[in-house]
C-alpha positions as CSV (number, residue, x, y, z in Angstrom):
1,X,-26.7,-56.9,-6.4
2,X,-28.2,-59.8,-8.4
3,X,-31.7,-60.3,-8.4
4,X,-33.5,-62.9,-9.6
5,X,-37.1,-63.9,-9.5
6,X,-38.6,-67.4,-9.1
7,X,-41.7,-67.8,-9.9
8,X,-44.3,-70.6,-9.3
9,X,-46.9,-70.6,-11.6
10,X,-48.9,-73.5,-9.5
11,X,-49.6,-71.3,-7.0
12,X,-48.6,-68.2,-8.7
13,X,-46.1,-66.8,-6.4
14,X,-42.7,-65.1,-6.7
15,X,-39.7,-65.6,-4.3
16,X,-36.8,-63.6,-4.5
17,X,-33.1,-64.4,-4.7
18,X,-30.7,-61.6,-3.6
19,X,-26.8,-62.1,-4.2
20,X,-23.9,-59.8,-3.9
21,X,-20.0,-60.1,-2.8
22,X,-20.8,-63.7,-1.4
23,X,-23.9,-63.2,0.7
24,X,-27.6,-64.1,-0.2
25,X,-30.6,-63.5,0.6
26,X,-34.4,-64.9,-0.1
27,X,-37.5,-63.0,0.1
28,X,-40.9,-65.1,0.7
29,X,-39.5,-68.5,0.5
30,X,-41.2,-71.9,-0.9
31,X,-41.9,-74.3,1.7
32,X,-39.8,-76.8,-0.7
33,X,-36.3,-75.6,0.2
34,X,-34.2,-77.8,-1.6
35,X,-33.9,-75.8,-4.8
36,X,-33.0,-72.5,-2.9
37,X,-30.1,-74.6,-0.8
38,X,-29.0,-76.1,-4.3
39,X,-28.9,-73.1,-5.5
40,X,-26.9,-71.6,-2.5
41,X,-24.2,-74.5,-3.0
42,X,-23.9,-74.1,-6.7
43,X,-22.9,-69.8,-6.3
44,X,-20.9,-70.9,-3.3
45,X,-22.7,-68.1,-1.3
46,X,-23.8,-67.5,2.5
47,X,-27.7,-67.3,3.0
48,X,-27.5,-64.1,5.7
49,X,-31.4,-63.2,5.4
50,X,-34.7,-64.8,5.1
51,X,-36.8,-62.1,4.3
52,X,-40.9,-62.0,4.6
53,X,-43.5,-59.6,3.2
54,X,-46.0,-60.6,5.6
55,X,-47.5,-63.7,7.2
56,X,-48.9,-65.3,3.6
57,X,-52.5,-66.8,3.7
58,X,-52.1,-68.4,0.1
59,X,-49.2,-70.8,0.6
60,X,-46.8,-72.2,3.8
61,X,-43.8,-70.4,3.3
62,X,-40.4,-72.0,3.8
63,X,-38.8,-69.7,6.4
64,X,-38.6,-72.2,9.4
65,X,-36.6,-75.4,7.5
66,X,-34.8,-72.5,5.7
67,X,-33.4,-70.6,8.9
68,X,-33.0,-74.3,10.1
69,X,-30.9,-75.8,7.4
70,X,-28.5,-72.2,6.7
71,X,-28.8,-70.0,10.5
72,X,-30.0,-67.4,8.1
73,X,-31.6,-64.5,9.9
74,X,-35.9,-64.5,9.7
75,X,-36.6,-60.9,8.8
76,X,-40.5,-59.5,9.7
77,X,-41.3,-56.1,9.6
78,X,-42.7,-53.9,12.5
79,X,-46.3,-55.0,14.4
80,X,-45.2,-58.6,13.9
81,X,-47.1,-61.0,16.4
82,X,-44.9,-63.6,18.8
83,X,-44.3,-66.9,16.8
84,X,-43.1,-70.6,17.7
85,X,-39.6,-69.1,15.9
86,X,-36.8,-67.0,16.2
87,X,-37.0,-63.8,14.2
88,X,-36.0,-60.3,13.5
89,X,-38.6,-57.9,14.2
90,X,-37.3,-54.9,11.9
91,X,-38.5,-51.4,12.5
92,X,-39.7,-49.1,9.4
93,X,-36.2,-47.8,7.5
94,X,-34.1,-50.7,9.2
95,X,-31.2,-51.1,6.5
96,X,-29.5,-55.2,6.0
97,X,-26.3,-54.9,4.3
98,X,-26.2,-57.3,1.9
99,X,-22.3,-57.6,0.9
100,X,-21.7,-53.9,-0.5
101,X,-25.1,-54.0,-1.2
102,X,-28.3,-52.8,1.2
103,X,-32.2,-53.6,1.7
104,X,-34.2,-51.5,3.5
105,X,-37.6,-52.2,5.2
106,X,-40.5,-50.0,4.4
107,X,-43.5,-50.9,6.4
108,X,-46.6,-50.6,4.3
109,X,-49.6,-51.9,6.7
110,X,-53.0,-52.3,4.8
111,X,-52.9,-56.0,3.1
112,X,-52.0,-57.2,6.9
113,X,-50.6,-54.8,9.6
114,X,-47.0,-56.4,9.3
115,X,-46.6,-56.0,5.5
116,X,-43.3,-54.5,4.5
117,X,-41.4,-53.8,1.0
118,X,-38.2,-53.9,0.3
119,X,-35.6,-51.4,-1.3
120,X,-32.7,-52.3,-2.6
121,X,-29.8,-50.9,-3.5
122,X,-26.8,-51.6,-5.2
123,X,-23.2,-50.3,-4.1
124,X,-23.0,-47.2,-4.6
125,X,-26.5,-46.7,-3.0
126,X,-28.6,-46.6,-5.8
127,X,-31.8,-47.8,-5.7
128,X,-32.3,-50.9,-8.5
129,X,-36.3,-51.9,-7.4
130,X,-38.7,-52.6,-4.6
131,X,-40.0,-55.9,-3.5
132,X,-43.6,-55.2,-3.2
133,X,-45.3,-58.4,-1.4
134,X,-48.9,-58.4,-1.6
135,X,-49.1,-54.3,-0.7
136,X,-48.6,-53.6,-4.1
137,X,-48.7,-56.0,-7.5
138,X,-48.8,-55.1,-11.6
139,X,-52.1,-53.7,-12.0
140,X,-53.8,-54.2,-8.3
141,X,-53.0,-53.9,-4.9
142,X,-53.4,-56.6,-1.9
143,X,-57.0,-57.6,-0.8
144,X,-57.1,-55.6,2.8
145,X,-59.9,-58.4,3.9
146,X,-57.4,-61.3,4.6
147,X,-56.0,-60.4,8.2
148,X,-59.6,-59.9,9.4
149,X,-60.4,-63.5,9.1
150,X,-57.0,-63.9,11.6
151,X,-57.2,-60.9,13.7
152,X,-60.4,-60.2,15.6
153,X,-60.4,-56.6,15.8
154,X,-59.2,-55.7,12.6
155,X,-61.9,-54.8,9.6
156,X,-61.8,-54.0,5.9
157,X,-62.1,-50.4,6.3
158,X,-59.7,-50.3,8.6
159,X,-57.0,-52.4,6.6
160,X,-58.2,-50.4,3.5
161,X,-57.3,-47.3,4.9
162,X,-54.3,-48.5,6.5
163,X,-53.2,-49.3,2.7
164,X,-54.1,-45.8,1.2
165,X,-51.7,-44.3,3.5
166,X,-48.9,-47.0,2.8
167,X,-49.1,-46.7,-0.9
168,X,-49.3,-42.7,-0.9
169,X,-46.4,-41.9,1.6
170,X,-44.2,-44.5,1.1
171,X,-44.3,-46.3,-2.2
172,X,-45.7,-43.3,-4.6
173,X,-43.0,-40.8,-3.7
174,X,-40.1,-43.4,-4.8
175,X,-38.7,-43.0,-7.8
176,X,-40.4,-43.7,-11.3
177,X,-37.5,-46.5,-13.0
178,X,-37.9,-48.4,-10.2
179,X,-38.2,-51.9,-10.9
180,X,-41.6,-53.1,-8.6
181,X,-41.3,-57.0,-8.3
182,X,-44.6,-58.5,-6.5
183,X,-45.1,-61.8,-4.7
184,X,-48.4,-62.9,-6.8
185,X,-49.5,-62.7,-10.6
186,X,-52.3,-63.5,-12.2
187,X,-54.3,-66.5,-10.8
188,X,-53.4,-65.3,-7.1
189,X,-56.2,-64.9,-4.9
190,X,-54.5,-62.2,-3.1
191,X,-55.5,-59.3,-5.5
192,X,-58.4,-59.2,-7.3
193,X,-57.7,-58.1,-10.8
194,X,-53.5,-59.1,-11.5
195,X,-52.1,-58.5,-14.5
196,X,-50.4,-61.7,-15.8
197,X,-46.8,-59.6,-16.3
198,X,-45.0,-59.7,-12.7
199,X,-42.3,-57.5,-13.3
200,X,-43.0,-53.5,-14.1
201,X,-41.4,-49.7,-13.2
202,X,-43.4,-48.4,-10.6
203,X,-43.3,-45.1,-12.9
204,X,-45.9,-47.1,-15.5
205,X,-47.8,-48.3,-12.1
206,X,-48.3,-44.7,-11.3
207,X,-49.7,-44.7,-14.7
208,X,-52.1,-47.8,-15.2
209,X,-53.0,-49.5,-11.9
210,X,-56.3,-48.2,-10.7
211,X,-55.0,-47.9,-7.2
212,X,-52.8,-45.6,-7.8
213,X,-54.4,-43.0,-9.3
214,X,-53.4,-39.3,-7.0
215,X,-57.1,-38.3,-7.5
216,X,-58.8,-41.0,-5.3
217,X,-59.9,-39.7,-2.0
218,X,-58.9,-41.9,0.4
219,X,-62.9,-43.1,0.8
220,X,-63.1,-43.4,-3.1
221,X,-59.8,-45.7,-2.5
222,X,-61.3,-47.9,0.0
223,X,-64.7,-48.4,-1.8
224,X,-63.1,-49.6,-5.2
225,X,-60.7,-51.7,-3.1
226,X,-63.3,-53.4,-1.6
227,X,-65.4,-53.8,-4.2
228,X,-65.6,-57.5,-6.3
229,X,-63.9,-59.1,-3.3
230,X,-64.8,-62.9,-3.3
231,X,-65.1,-65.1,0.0
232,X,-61.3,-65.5,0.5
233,X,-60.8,-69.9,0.2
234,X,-61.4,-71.6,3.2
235,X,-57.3,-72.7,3.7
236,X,-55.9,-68.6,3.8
237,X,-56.3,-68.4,7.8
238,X,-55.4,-71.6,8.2
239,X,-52.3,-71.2,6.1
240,X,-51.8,-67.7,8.6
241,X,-51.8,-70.0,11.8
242,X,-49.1,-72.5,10.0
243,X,-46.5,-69.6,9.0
244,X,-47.0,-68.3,12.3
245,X,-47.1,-71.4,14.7
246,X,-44.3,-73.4,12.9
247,X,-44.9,-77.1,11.1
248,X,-43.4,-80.0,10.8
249,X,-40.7,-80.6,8.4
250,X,-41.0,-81.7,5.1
251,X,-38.4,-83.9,4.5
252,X,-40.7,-85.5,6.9
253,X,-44.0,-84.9,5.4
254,X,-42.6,-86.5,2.1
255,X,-41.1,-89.7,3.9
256,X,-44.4,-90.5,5.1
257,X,-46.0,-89.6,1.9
258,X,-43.5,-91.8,-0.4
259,X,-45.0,-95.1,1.6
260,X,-45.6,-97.3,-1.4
261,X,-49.0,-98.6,-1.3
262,X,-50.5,-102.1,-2.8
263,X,-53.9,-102.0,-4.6
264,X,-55.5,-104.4,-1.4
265,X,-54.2,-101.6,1.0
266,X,-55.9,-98.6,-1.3
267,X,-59.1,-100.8,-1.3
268,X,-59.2,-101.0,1.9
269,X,-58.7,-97.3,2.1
270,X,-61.0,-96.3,-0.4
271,X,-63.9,-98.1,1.8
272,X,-62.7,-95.3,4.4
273,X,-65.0,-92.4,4.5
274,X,-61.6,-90.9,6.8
275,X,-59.4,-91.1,4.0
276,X,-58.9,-88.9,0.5
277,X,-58.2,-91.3,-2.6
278,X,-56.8,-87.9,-4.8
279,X,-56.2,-88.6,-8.0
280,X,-53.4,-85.8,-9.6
281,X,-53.3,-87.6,-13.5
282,X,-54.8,-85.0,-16.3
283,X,-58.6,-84.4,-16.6
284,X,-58.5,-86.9,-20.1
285,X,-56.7,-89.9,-18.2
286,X,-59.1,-89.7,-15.1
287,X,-62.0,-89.4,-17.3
288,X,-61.4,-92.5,-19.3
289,X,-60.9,-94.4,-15.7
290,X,-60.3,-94.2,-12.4
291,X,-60.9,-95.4,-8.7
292,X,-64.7,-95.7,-8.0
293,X,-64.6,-92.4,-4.9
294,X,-61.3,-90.8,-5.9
295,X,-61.3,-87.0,-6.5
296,X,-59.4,-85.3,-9.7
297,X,-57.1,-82.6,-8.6
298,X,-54.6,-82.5,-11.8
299,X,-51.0,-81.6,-11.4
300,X,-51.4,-79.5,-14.7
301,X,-53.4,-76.9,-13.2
302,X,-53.8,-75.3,-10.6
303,X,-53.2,-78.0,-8.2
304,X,-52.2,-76.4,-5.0
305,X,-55.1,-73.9,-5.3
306,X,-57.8,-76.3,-5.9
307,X,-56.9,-78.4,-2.8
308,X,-57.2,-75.5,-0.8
309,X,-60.8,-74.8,-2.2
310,X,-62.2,-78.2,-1.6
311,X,-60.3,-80.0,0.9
312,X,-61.8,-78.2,4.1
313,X,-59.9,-80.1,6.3
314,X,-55.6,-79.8,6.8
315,X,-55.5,-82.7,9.0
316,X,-57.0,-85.2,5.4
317,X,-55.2,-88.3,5.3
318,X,-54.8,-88.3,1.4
319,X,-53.4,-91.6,-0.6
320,X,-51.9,-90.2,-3.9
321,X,-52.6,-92.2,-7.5
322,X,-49.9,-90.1,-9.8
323,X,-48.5,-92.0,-13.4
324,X,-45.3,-92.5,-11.3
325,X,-43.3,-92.0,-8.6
326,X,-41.8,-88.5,-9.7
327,X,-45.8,-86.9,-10.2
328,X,-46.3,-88.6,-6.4
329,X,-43.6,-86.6,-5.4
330,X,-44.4,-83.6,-7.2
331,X,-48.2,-84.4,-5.2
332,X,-46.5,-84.5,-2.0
333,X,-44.6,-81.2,-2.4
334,X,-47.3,-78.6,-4.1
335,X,-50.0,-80.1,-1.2
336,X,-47.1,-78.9,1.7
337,X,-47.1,-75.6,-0.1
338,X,-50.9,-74.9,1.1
339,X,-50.4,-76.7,4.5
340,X,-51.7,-80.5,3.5
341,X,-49.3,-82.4,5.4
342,X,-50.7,-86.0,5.7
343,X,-50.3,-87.8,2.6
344,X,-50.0,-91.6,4.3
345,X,-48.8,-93.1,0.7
346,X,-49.5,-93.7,-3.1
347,X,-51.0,-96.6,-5.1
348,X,-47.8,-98.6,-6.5
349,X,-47.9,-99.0,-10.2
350,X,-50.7,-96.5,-10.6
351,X,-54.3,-96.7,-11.8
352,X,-53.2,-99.5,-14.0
353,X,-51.9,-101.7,-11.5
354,X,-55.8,-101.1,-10.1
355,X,-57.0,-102.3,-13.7
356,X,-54.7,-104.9,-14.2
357,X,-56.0,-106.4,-10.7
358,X,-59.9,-106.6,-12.3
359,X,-61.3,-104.1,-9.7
360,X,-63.7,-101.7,-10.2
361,X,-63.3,-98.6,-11.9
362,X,-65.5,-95.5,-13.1
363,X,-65.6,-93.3,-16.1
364,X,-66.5,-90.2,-16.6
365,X,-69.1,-89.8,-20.2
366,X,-68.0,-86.5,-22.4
367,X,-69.3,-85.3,-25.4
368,X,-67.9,-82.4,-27.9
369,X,-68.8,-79.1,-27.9
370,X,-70.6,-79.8,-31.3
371,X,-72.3,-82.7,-29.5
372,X,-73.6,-80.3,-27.0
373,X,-75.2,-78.3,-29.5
374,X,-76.5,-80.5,-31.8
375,X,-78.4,-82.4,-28.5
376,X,-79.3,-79.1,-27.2
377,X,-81.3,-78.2,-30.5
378,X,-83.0,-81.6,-30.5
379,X,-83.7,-81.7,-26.1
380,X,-82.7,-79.1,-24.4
381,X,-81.1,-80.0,-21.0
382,X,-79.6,-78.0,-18.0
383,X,-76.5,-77.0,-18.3
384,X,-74.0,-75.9,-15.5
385,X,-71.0,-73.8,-15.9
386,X,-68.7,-74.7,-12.9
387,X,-66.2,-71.3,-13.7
388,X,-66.0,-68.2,-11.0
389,X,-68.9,-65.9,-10.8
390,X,-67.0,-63.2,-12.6
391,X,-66.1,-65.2,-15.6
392,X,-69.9,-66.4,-16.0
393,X,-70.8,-62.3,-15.5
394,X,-68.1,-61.4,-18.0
395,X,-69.6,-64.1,-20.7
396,X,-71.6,-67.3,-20.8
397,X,-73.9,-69.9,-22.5
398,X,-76.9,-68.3,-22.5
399,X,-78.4,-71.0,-21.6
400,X,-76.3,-72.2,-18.6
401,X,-76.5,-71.7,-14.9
402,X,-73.8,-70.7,-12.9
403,X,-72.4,-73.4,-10.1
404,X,-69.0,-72.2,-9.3
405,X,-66.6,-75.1,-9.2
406,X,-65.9,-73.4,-4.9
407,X,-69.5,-73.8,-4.1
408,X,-70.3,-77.0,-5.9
409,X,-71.1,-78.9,-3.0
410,X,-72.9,-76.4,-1.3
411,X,-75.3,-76.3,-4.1
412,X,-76.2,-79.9,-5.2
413,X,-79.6,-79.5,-5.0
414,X,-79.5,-77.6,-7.5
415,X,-79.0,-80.4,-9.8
416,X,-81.5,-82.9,-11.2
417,X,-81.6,-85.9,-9.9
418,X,-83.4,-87.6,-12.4
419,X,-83.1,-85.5,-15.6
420,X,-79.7,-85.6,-17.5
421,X,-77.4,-82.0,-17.4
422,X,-74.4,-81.1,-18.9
423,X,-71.2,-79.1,-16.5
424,X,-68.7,-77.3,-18.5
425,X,-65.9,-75.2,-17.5
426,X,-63.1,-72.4,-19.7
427,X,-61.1,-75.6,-20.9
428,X,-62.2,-78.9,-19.2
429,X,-59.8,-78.8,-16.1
430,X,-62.2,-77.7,-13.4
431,X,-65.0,-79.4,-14.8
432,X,-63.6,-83.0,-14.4
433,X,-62.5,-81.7,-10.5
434,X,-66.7,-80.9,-10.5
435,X,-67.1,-84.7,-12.3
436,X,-65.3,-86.7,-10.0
437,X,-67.2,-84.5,-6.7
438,X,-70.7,-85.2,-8.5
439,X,-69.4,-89.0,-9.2
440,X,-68.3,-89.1,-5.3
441,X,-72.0,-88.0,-4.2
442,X,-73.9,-90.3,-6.5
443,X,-74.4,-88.4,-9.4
444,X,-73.9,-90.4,-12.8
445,X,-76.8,-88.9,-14.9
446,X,-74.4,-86.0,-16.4
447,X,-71.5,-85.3,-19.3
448,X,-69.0,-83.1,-19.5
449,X,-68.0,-80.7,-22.0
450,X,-64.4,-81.5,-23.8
451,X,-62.9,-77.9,-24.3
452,X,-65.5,-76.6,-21.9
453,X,-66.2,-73.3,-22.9
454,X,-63.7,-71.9,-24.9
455,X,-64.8,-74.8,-27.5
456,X,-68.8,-74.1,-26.8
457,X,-68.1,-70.5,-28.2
458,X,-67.2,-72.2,-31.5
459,X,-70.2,-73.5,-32.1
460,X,-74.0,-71.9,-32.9
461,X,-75.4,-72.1,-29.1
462,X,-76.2,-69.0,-27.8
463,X,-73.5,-66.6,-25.9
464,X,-74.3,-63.4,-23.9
465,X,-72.1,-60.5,-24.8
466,X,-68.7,-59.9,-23.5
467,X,-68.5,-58.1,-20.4
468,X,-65.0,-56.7,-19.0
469,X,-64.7,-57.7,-15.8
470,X,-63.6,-55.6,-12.7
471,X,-62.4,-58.2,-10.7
472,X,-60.9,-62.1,-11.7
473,X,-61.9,-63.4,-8.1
């Protein structure tokens, strides 16, 4: 059996390709299907299975337009709930043959009560690795506090517990060399403290990841599990309801979305409080201009993730400005993945055909990190660091208050009104999504810090000692 691993580092995910003697398989599908069906036509190959881990919270998985497009078979382990879908409702141990291949379903409840791994093994019955989901991921486990927000009678504890089991009687007792391939890394909000490899044996997870360790009682395993867990991002149940309810398609979502837009139609829509002017160009270009009301989400981040913090609402009508065509595409595809299906069109031409027709535009002021601190040493003035809680905990100005970037606008009055302050992030991404917010609200008496923080710690301004963290959320 051939397996392959395609990862997404946008929203940090993993799908799974499976091939032997003709017949495919994918594990925990993209909503972007293309690429997988490409893919399927280049080998020549017969999708048989769509298989899911769980019912994801993080992204809009492809399933539905996959089993559409192929008749591949939707695979969901025991306890699943009904669905607007047809599926397979596997039992624990159920074996797919995969040409003279196998996988087998091990249900592993605890991240959600449907979570299931996946063994395979190659012809001769020899098992090659594990497809882990979110039960089980290099270095941490799956946050057991997701399903509660989606299921009324389920808790923490419970889910906590539910995971001691699942790792200790079914996962631990496999084999060492087998290979243990996740469906997050690092940057997930899924687990709390990822490692950024996304491949390992599980005999070197028996070894390093915390959650593993034989010793824990099973109440000393649910207490560090739930310990340093964040407020999950507003979009994760809502993202539940869409895998499980069914959406619309995207060929679609991006029809709609690809409606070319003149800069007297975006004026008018930018006088709409109804409708999102999102601006996906880099953090440098939307600084030195851009639509007076717009928001900066860039494409070179963590796009996908970032939407799903801020935009509250799925139903947004968003009008795209991108360089080109391709980046409003590329908008259009990473905002289905997290369940933002009502892009209505895109500026034509781009923030320059907006400048070239004399309207109004904004900036956003920046100053160096060597700025900052030679100001600082001549008038002090507030400064806000716009990174998670745990990365301000870890290390930080000494001087600067903590805003994260998720509760900005929660927290406004925090900020001065009259007096000038300064926002900052790790590298300038996240601060210029907290720039254009403040700019949206009225604020215009700040700068922002080019480099953000990792170029502050060059400098002689104060910084608290390093702290290793215990969790990344």
């Amino acid at each position: 059996m051939q397996i392959e691993q395609i990862y997404t580092g946008c929203i940090a995910e993993a799908a799974y390709y499976l091939k032997a003697n003709g017949e495919a398989a994918i594990v925990d599908p993209l909503r972007d299907t293309q690429p997988y069906l490409d893919r399927l036509e280049r080998d020549g190959v017969t999708l048989k299975y769509i298989f899911e881990t769980h019912f994801h919270a993080d992204f809009v998985s492809g399933h539905i337009d996959l089993a559409k497009k192929t008749g591949a078979t939707i695979v969901y382990g025991p306890t699943t709930m009904n669905t607007a879908f047809e599926k397979k409702v596997a039992q624990d141990g159920d074996v797919f043959p995969l040409g003279a291949s196998s996988i087998q379903l091990i249900h592993t409840p605890g991240h959600t009560m449907e979570s299931s791994c996946y063994l395979l093994k190659d012809e001769q019955g020899k098992e090659q690795g594990i497809i882990t989901g979110d039960t089980l991921f290099i270095g941490d486990v799956g946050r057991p506090d997701l399903a509660q927000h989606v299921i009324a009678d389920l808790t923490q504890d419970k889910l906590a517990r539910h995971l001691y089991h699942s790792l200790r009687t079914k996962l631990m007792p496999l084999s060492d060399d087998l290979i243990v391939y996740p469906n997050h890394g690092a940057g997930s909000a899924c687990g709390k403290n990822m490692s950024k490899e996304t491949t390992d044996t599980l005999g070197n997870q028996k070894k390093t990841n915390y959650a593993l360790n034989p010793a824990l009682t099973e109440d000393e395993f649910v207490a560090i599990v739930l310990n340093g867990l964040a407020r999950p991002p507003q979009y994760f149940p809502k993202n539940v309801l869409m895998n499980i309810q069914g959406y619309e398609s995207l060929d679609t979502i991006l029809a709609n979305g690809m409606t070319p837009l003149s800069v007297a139609q975006v004026d008018v829509f930018s006088q709409d409080a109804s409708v999102m002017l999102l601006d996906t160009r880099s953090a440098n270009d939307f600084a030195n201009g851009f639509i007076p009301g717009s928001i900066n989400i860039g494409l070179d981040g963590n796009f996908a993730m970032w939407v799903g913090e801020l935009i509250d609402n799925l139903d947004q009508a968003i009008v795209i400005i991108a360089e080109n065509e391709v980046q409003v595409k590329e908008s259009i595809v990473r905002l289905s993945r997290v369940g933002y299906d009502h892009s209505i069109g895109y500026l034509q031409g781009g923030f320059e055909a907006w400048q070239v027709a004399g309207k109004t535009i904004d900036k956003v002021q920046r100053i160096t990190a060597h700025q900052l601190s030679s100001r600082y040493q001549q008038a002090p003035m507030p400064i806000f660091d716009v990174r998670k809680t745990s990365e301000y905990q870890s290390e930080h100005l000494v001087a600067a208050h903590t805003i994260p970037l998720n509760d900005l606008e929660f927290q406004l009055e925090q900020l001065p009104k009259e007096q000038d302050f300064v926002v900052h992030c790790t590298g300038g991404y996240r601060s210029m999504i907290a720039a254009s917010l403040l700019k949206k609200k009225g604020f215009q008496n700040f700068v922002d810090v080019i480099g953000g923080f990792a170029a502050i710690k060059e400098t002689d301004l104060a910084i608290t000692d390093y702290v290793c963290p215990s969790t990344l959320l």
